[in-house]
C-alpha positions in Angstrom: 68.6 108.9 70.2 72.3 109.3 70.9 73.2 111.1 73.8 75.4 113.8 73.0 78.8 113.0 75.5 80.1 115.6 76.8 83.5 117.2 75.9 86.0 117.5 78.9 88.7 120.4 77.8 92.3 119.6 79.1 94.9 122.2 78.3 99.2 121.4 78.5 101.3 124.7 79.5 104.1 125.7 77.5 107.5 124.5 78.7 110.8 123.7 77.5 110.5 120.1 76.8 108.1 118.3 74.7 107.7 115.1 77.3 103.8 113.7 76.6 101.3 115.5 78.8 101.3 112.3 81.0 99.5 113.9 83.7 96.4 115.0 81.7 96.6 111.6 79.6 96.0 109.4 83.3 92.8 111.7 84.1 91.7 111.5 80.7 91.7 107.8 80.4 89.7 107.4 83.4 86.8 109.0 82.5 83.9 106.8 80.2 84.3 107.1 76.6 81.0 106.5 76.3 79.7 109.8 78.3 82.5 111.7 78.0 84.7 112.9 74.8 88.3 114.3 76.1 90.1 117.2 74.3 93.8 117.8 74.6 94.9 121.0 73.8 99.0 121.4 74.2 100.8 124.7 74.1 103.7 123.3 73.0 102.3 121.1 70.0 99.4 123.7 68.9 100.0 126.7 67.0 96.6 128.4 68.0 95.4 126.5 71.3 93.1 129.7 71.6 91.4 128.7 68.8 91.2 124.8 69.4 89.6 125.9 72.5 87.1 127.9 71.3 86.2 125.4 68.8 85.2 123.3 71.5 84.2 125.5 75.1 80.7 125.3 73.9 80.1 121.6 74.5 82.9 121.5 77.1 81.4 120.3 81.1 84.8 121.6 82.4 88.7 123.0 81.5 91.6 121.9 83.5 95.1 122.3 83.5 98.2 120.8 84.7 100.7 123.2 86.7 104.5 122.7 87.4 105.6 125.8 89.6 107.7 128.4 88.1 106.9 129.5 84.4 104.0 127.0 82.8 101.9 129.0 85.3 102.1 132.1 83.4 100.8 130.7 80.3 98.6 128.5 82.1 96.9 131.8 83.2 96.8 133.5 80.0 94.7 130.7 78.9 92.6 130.1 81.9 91.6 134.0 81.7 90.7 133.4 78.2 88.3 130.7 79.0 86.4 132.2 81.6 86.0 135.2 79.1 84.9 133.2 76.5 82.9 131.1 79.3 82.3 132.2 82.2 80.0 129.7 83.5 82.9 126.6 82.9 84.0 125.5 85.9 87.8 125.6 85.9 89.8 122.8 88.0 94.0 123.3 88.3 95.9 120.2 89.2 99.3 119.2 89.4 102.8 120.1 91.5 101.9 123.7 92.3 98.5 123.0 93.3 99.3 119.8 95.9 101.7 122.5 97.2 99.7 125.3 97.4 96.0 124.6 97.1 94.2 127.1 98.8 96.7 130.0 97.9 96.0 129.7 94.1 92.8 130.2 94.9 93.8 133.3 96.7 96.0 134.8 94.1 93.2 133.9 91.0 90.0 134.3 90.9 89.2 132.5 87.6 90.2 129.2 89.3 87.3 127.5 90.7 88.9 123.9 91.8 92.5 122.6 92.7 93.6 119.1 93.1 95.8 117.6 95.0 98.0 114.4 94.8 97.0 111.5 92.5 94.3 113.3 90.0 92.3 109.9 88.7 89.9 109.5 90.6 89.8 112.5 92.4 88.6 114.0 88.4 86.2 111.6 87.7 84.3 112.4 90.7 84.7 115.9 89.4 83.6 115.6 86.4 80.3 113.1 87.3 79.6 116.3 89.8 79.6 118.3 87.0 77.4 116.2 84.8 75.1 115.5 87.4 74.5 119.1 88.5 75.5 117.6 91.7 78.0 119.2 94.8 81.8 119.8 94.9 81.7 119.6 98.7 82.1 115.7 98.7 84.9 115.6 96.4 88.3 114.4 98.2 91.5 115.2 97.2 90.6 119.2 96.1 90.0 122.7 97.3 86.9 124.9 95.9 85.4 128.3 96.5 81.6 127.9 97.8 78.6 129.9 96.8 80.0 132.8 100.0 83.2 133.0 98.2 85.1 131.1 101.1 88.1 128.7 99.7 87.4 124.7 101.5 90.1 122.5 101.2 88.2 118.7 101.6 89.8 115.8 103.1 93.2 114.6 101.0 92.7 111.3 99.3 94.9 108.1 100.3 97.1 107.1 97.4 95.6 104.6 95.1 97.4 101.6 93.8 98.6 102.4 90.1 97.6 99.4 88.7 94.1 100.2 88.9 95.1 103.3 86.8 97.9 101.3 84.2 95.7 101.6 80.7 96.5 104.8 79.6 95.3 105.8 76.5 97.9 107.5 74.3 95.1 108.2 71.4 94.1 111.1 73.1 97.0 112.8 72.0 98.8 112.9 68.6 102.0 110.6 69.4 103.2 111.6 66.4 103.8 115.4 66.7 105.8 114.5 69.5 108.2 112.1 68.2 108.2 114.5 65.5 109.2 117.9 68.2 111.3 115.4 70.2 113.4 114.4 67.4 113.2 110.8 68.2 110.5 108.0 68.2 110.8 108.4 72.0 107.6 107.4 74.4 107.3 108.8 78.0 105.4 106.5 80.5 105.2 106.7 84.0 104.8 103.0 85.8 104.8 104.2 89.8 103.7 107.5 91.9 105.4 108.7 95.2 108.5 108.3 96.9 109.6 106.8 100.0 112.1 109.6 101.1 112.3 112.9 103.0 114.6 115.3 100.3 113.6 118.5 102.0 113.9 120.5 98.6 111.6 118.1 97.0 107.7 118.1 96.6 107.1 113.9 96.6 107.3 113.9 100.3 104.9 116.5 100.9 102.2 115.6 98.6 102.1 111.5 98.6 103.7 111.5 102.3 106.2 109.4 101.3 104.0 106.3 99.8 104.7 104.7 96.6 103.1 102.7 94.5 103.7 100.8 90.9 102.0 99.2 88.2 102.8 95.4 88.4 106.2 94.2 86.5 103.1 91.6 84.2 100.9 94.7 83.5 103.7 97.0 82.4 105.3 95.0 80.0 102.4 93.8 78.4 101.3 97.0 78.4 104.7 98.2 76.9 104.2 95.6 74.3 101.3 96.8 73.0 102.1 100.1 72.7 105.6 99.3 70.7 103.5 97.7 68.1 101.3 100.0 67.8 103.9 103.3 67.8 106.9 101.8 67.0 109.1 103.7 69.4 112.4 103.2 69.6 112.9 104.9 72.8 111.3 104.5 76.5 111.2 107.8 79.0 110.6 106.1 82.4 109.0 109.5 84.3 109.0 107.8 87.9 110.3 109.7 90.1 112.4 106.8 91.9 111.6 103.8 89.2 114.4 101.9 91.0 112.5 101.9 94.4 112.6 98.1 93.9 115.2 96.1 92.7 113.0 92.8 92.6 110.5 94.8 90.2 112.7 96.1 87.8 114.4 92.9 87.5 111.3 91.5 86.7 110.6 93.8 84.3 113.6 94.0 82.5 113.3 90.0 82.0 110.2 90.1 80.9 111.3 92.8 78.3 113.8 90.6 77.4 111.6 87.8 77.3 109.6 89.2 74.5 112.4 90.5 72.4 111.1 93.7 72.8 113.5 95.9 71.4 114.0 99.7 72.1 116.2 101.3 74.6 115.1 103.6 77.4 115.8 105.3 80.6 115.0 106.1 84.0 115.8 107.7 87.2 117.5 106.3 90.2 118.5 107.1 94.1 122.1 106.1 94.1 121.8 104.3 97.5 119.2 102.0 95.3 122.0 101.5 92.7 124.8 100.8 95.5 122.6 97.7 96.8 122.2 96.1 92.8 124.8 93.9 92.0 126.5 93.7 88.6 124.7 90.9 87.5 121.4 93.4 87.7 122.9 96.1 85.8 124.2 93.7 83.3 120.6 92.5 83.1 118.7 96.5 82.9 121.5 96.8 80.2 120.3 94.0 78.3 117.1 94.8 78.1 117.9 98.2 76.5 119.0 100.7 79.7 120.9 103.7 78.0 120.6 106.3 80.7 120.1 106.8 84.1 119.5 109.9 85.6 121.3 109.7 89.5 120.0 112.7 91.7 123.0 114.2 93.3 122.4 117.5 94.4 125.8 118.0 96.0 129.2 117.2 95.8 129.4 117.5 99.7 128.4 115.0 101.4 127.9 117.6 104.6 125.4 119.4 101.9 123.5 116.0 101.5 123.0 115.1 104.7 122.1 119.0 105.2 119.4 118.4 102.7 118.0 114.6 104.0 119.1 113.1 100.4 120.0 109.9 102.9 123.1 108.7 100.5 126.6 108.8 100.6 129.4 109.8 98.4 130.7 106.7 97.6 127.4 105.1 96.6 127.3 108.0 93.9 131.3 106.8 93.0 130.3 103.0 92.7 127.0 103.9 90.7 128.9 105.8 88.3 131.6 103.0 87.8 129.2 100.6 87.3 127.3 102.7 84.6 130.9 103.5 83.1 132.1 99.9 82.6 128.6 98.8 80.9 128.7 101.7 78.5 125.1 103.1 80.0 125.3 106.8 80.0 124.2 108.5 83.2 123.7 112.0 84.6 123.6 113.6 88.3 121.5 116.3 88.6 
């Protein structure tokens, strides 16, 4: 007989921009296809996602959701209230920004949330989910913070960050790449090829929650990776959603060679520190040009450099200057938040 697999129910917030629900993608293509059939529901791409979900709780193991501080979490709640009336037995697991910044307190504030996760999701959801399957205990989990059978909220041990290339094969048919290109308004693909940050921005979250580690998906893996994925989409456009992609020269170099290498042709665009810029020379932007660089987006904060300091960005001024000349003279457009 065929075992029936289990359906794992993922739901996207509505937001302003239609980038690809990366974050649910990576803990979706984790789990075994085999045991385990993973539903996408997205806000922003489905007219009803009440309905999609409904179509589905009854064979679902467990809903979770991705939450980015500030709005999402107001639809987010909408929905998670609606599954745990139509369900109330579904365990419901939160991941994402807000909940790596505040993991016991959503607990607190809702009590329809059963689980949050924080940091890297991967594998701390696959030893969710196998918890689930197994009837087994959420107390050994790492990486999350639960409510036990008192009611108390325990926050477990955090989990050390995992190198991405044991993560790298994402699988994008779990979405419908389509209806994205299609909302974007472009054939445009967002990947993410590192985690983390090594700096201290005191406005920012990376710190915080990946205490200032990093880690990437090997220049080899990535391309051949990207390869396969322009034949089979045909996108004409890369969204690099590191948070620092230029954390090493060396590594983008490589990969922008290897791009070129295989004639792979689209353009894309990424984000950089502008002391990382300052310490490429021309000869490296000439070659992230070449291999289709069309934007960068240089965090900036402040025009003062007092401010900067103020806020531990750790660049100067004039590395912002000689970033933007450089960008300027090779035609690549750029941006400074």
């Amino acid at each position: 007989p065929v075992l029936k697999k289990h359906k794992i129910l993922l739901y996207n917030p509505i937001a302003v921009f239609f980038d690809m629900p990366l974050a649910l993608l990576a803990i979706g293509s984790v789990l075994d296809p085999e045991k385990y059939e993973v539903i996408i529901v997205d806000g922003r791409i489905d007219e009803k996602p009440l309905e999609t979900i409904e179509k589905h709780i009854d064979d679902a193991l467990c809903f979770g959701t991705t939450v980015l501080t500030g709005r999402p979490i107001k639809d987010a709640l909408t929905v998670t209230q609606a599954v745990k009336k139509m369900r109330k037995d579904l365990p419901v697991i939160w991941g994402g920004w807000h909940t790596s910044l505040f993991p016991k307190q959503t607990l607190i504030d809702e009590i329809c949330i059963d689980v949050t996760a924080q940091g890297q999701g991967e594998d701390t959801f696959k030893e969710l989910v196998e918890v689930y399957a197994n009837k087994g205990d959420v107390s050994e989990v790492k990486g999350i913070c639960y409510r036990n059978d008192e009611g108390e909220i325990i926050k477990n041990p955090p989990r050390v960050i995992v190198a991405m290339d044991t993560f790298a094969d994402i699988n994008y048919e779990l979405i419908d790449v389509e209806k994205y290109f299609e909302k974007k308004g472009r054939r445009q693909l967002d990947y993410i090829s590192s985690t983390g940050c090594y700096f201290r921005c005191t406005f920012c979250a990376d710190p915080f929650v990946y205490n200032r580690k990093w880690t990437a998906i090997s220049p080899e893996i990535m391309v051949n990776k990207l390869a396969d994925l322009h034949a089979k989409y045909k996108f004409t456009d890369l969204n690099l959603q590191d948070e620092t992609y230029f954390t090493y020269r060396d590594r983008v170099i490589e990969v922008s060679e290897r791009m070129i290498e295989k004639g792979l042709d689209f353009t894309w665009a990424a984000t950089m520190r502008a002391d990382q810029g300052s310490r490429m020379s021309v000869e490296d932007f000439k070659i992230c040009a070449k291999s289709g660089l069309r934007r960068l987006l240089i965090g900036v904060e402040s025009g003062s450099q007092e401010m900067m300091n103020w806020l531990k960005k750790d660049i100067k001024v004039e590395q912002v200057y000689m970033c933007a000349e450089r960008c300027k003279d090779l035609g690549i457009a750029v941006q400074f938040p």
